[in-house]
C-alpha positions in Angstrom: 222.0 87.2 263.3 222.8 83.7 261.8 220.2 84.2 259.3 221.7 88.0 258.5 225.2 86.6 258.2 223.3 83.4 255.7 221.9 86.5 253.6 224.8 88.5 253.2 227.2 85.6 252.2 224.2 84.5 249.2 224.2 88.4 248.2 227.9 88.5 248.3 228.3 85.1 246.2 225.6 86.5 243.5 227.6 89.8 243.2 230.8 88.0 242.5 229.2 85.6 240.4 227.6 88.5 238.1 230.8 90.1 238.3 232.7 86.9 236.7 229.5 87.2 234.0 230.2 90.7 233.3 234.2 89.9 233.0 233.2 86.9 230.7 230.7 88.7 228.7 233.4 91.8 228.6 235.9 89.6 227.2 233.9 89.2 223.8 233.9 92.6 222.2 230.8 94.7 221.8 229.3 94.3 218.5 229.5 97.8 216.6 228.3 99.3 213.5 230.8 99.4 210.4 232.7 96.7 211.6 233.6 93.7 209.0 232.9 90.2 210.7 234.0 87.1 209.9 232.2 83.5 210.2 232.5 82.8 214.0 233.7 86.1 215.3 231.7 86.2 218.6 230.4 89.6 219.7 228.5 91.1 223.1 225.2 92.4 222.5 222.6 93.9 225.3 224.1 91.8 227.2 224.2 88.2 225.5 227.0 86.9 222.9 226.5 85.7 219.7 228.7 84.4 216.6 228.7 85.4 213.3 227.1 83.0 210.5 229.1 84.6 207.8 231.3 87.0 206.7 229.4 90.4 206.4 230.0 94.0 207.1 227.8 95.9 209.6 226.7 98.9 207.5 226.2 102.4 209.4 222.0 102.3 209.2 221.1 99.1 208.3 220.8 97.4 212.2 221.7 94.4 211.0 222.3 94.2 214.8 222.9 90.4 216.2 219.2 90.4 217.9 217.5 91.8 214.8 219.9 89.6 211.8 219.4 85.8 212.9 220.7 85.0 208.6 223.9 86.9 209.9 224.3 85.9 214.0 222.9 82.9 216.5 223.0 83.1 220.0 226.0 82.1 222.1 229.3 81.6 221.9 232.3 82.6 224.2 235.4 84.7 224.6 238.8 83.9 226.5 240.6 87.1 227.5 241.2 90.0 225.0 240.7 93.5 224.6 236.9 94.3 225.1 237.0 97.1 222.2 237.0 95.1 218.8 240.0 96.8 216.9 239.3 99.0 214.1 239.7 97.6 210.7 242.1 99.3 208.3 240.7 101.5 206.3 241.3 100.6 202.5 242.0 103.4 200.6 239.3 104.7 198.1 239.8 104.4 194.4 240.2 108.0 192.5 236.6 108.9 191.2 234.8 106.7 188.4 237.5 103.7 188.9 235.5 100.7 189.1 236.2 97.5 191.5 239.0 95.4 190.2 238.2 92.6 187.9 239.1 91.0 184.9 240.8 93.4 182.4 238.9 92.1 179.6 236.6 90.3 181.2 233.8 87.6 179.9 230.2 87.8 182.0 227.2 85.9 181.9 223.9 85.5 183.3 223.3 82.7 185.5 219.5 81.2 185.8 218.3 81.5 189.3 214.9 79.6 187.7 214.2 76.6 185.5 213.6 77.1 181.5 213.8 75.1 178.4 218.0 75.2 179.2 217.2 73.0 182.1 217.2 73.5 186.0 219.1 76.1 188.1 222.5 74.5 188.9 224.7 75.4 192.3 226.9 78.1 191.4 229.8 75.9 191.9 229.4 74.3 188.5 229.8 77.2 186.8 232.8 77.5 185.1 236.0 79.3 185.7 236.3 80.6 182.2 233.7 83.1 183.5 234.7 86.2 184.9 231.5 88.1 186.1 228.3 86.0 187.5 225.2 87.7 187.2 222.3 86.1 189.4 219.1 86.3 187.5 216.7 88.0 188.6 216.0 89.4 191.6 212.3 90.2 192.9 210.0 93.6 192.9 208.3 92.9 196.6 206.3 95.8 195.6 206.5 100.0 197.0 210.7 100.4 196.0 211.5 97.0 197.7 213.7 94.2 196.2 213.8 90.8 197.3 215.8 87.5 196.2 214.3 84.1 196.7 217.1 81.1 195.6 215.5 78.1 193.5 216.1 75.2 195.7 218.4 73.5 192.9 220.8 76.1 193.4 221.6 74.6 196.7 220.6 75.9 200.3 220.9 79.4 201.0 224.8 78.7 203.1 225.9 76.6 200.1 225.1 79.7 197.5 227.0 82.0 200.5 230.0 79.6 200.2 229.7 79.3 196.5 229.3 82.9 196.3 232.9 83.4 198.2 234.5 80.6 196.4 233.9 82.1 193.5 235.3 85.7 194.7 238.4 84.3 195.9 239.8 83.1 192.4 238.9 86.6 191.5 235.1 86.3 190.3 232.5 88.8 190.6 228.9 88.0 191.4 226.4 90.2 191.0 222.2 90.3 191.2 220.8 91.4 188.3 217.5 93.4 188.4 214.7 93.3 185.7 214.9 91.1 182.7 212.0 90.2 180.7 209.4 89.6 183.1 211.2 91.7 185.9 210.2 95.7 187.1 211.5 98.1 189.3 209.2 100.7 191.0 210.6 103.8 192.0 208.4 107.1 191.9 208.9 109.0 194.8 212.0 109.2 197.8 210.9 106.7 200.0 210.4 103.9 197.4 213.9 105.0 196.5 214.9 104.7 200.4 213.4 100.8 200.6 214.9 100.3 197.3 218.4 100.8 199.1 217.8 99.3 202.5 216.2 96.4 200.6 219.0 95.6 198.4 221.6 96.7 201.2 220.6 93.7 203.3 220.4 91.3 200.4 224.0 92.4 199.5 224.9 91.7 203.0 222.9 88.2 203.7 224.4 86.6 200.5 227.8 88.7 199.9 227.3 90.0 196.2 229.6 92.3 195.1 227.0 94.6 193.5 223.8 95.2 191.3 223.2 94.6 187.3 220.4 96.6 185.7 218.5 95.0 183.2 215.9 96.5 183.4 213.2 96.5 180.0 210.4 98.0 180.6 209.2 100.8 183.1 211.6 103.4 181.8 211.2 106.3 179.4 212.5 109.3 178.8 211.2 111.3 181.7 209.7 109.1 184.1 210.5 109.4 187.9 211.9 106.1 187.9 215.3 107.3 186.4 216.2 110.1 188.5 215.2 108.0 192.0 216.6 105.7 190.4 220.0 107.0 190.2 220.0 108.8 193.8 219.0 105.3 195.0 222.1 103.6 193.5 224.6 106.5 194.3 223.2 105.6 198.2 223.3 102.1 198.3 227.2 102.2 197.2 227.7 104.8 200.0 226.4 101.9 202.3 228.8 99.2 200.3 231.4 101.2 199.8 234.0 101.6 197.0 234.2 98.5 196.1 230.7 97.9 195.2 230.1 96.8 191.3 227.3 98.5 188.8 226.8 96.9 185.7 224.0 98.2 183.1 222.2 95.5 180.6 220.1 97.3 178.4 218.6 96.5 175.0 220.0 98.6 172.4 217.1 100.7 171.8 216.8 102.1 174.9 221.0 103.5 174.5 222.0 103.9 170.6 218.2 104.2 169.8 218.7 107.9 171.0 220.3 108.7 168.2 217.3 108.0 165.5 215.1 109.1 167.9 215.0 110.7 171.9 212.1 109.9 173.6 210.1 107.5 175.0 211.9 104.2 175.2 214.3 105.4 172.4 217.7 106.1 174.3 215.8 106.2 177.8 218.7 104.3 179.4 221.3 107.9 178.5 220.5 109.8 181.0 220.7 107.0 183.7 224.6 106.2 181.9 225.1 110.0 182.5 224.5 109.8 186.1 225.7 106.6 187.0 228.8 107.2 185.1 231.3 107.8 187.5 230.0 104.7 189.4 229.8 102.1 186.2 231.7 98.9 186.4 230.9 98.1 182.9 227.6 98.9 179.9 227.0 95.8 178.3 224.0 96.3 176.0 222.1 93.5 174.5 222.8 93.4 170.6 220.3 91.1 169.7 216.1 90.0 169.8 215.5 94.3 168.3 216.9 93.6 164.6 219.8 96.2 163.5 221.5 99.1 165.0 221.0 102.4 163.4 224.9 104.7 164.1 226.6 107.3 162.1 228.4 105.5 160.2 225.9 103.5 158.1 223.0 105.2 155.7 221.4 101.4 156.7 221.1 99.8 159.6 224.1 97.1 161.0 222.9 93.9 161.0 222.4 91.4 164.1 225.3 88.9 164.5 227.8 91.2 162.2 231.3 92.4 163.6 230.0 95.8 162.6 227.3 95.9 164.8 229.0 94.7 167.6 231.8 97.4 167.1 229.5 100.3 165.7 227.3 99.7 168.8 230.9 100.1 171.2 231.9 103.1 169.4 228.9 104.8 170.2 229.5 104.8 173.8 232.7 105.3 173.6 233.4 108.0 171.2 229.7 109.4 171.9 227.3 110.2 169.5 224.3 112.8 169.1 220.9 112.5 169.7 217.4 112.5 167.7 219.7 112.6 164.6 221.3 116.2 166.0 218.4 117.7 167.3 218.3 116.7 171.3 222.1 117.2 171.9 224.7 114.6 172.5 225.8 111.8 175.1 229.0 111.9 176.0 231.6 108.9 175.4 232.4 106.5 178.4 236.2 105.0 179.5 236.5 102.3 177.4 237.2 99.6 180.2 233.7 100.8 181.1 232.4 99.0 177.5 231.8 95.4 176.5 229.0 94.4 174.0 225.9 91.6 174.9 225.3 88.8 172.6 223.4 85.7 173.1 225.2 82.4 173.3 223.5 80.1 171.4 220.9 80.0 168.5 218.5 78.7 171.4 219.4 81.1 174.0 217.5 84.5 172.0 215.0 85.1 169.1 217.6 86.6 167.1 221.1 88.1 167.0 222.9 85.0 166.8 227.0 85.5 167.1 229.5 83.3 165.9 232.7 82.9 168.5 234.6 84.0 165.3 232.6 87.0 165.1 233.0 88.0 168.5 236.9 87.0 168.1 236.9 89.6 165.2 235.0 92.6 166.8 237.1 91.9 170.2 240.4 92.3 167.8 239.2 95.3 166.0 238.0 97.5 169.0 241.2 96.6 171.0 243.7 96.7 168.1 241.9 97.7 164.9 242.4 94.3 163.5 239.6 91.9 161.8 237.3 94.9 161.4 234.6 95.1 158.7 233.2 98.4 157.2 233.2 100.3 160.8 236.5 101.3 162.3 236.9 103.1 166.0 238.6 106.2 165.6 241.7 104.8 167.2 242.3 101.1 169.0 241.1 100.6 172.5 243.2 98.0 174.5 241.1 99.1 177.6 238.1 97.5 176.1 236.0 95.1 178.9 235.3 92.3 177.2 231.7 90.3 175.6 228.5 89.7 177.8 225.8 86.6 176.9 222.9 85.2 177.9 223.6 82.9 179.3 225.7 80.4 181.1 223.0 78.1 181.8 222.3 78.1 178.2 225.7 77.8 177.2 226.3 75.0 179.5 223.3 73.1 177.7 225.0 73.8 174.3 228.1 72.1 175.7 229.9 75.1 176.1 230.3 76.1 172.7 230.6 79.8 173.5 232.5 80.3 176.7 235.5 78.4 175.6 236.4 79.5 172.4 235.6 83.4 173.7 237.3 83.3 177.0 240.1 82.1 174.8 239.6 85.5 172.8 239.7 87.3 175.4 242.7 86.0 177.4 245.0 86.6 174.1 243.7 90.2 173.9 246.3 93.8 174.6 246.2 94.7 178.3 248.2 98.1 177.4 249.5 98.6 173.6 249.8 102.6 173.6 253.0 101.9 171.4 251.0 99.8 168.8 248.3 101.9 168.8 250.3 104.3 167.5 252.0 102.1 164.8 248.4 100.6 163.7 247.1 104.7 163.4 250.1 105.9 161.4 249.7 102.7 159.0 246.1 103.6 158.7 247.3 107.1 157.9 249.7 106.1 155.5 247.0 104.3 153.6 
């Protein structure tokens, strides 16, 4: 009997002990999909807590469950008290369709090495300069069948400095972005479930480092035609499903493969249009290279505009914006984009490309015509554009071995450019008219 009454006490003190384990562990709430965490919000999960590393939302589909993420959670941690159901986070509201993620209005973006070349070593993203508007992180990795992966060169910092950087950066109002492709850089996408990897791939990178979206740059693997461009576009349309609205699309293309459909469509010649078309309700901002592919061939030149001249730069802007036809009339037409959709890629330094070179004076001049039909050349935009995004180069690390020689003088441009000048517009057209 003494020995019953022994057992029953122990059973009763491990039920009440399990009990105050279950009302501890309730007190943490259960970690749920589609919930945005914070670094060290502590969650329940099968029956453990754990804390979060960083700042990340759990995206419906990706399990990026505490057990299965150890980049996003560790084990442990404690709760005091509180509702056991996490409350639900407001629900932003969505932007009207093919309004991109807030940013700079006219807006200067460069390419940031994520490698060593003749520029020097890859530098922590905290030294890049605020005159900088968009970062693009170049390049990220094909791991082969759809997948993507990203793999930081060490003098970039460790992987939780480039995360803080990363947010640093984004709370003066930066975008960062991983670009795709690039020279040496491919993309394989044939069939559905390389598209599918492609998505969950990238989704997790997103998530793991915080990037606000994808670039693509992507110069070889696509021609008019291949699978790649239709898988290619239902792959992007799902991965900013599993981001969300604010998610950020920037296209990088080498002129060619856009305005080159006018001369001729096919091929590489104006592969990128049909990828524009699809995408174009989702584009941040087109910024295609003008340089390292000689002159631009447009309708408003028997010859072909010169690299480095103001009318290349804004022949090649009116193009996508006021839209132009293709094979020289014979394939039908693309369609213009927003103009806050447009900028123009140059490279920013003699070093930095083969060709193409751009004075800041030039760019000054092209900025000031397409936005308010002032310093033109021989081309002229059928009416001023105050909406216009802004210049592109390659590259920051190259301008930051020049001594900055580009990013100064043009994020000066830029900041003295029309945010809204319907009423000049106006004035400027009727002058024009008058002449």
């Amino acid at each position: 009997m003494r020995e019953t009454m022994a057992g029953a006490r122990w059973a009763l003190a491990m039920a009440l002990l399990m009990a105050y384990g279950q009302a501890a562990l309730a007190a943490c709430p259960s970690w749920a999909e589609g919930t945005v965490y914070q670094a060290g919000d502590v969650v329940a999960y099968q029956n453990a807590n754990y804390t979060a590393l960083t700042a990340h939302t759990a995206y419906p589909g990706a399990n990026w469950n505490p057990a299965a993420t150890p980049t996003l959670w560790k084990a442990g941690g404690s709760c005091s008290g509180g509702d056991p159901t996490p409350p639900t986070p407001p629900t932003p509201p969505s932007p009207p369709p093919g309004t991109p993620a807030p940013f700079a209005k006219h807006a200067l973006v460069g390419y940031w090495h994520n490698f060593a070349n003749p520029s020097g070593a890859a530098f922590p993203l905290a030294q890049v300069s605020d005159d900088w508007d968009v970062i693009v992180v170049a390049f990220a990795d094909d791991a082969g069948n759809g997948n993507v992966s990203f793999t930081l060169d060490p003098a970039a910092g460790s992987a939780a400095q480039f995360i803080q950087d990363i947010r640093a950066k984004q709370a003066k109002g930066k975008k960062v972005v991983l670009s795709l492709g690039g020279q040496n850089g491919s993309v394989t996408l044939n069939n559905a479930a390389q598209a599918q990897n492609f998505v969950n791939s990238l989704a997790a990178i997103i998530g793991q480092y915080g990037f606000d979206g994808i670039d693509l740059d992507l110069e070889s693997g696509v021609s008019v035609g291949a699978p790649i461009i239709s898988n290619l576009v239902s792959a992007v349309k799902q991965l900013k499903a599993k981001i969300g609205p604010s998610f950020y699309l920037s296209m990088a293309p080498e002129h060619p493969y856009v305005q080159g459909g006018y001369v001729a469509y096919g091929g590489n010649w104006g592969a990128y249009l049909p990828i524009i078309d699809g995408l174009r309700d989702d584009l941040s901002v087109i910024h295609v290279q003008y340089y390292n592919n000689g002159g631009l061939y447009t309708p408003y030149s028997t010859g072909a505009l010169p690299e480095g001249s103001v009318d290349m730069l804004v022949g090649g802007s009116k193009m996508l914006i006021e839209g132009f036809p293709l094979g020289n009339g014979a394939s039908g037409s693309f369609k213009g984009l927003r103009p806050d959709q447009v900028a123009f890629g140059v490279p920013s330094g003699r070093s930095s490309a083969n060709s193409g070179f751009v004075t800041p004076d030039t760019v000054a001049k092209a900025l000031s015509c397409l936005t308010a039909l002032q310093g033109c050349g021989g081309v002229l935009p059928a009416q001023a554009y105050p909406t216009f995004r802004g210049a592109m180069t390659w590259s920051i690390n190259w301008d930051r071995h020049d001594g900055y020689n580009f990013s100064k003088p043009v994020a000066a441009s830029l900041r003295q450019l029309p945010v809204a000048a319907a009423s000049k517009k106006k004035a400027v057209r009727a002058t024009r008219t008058a002449w």
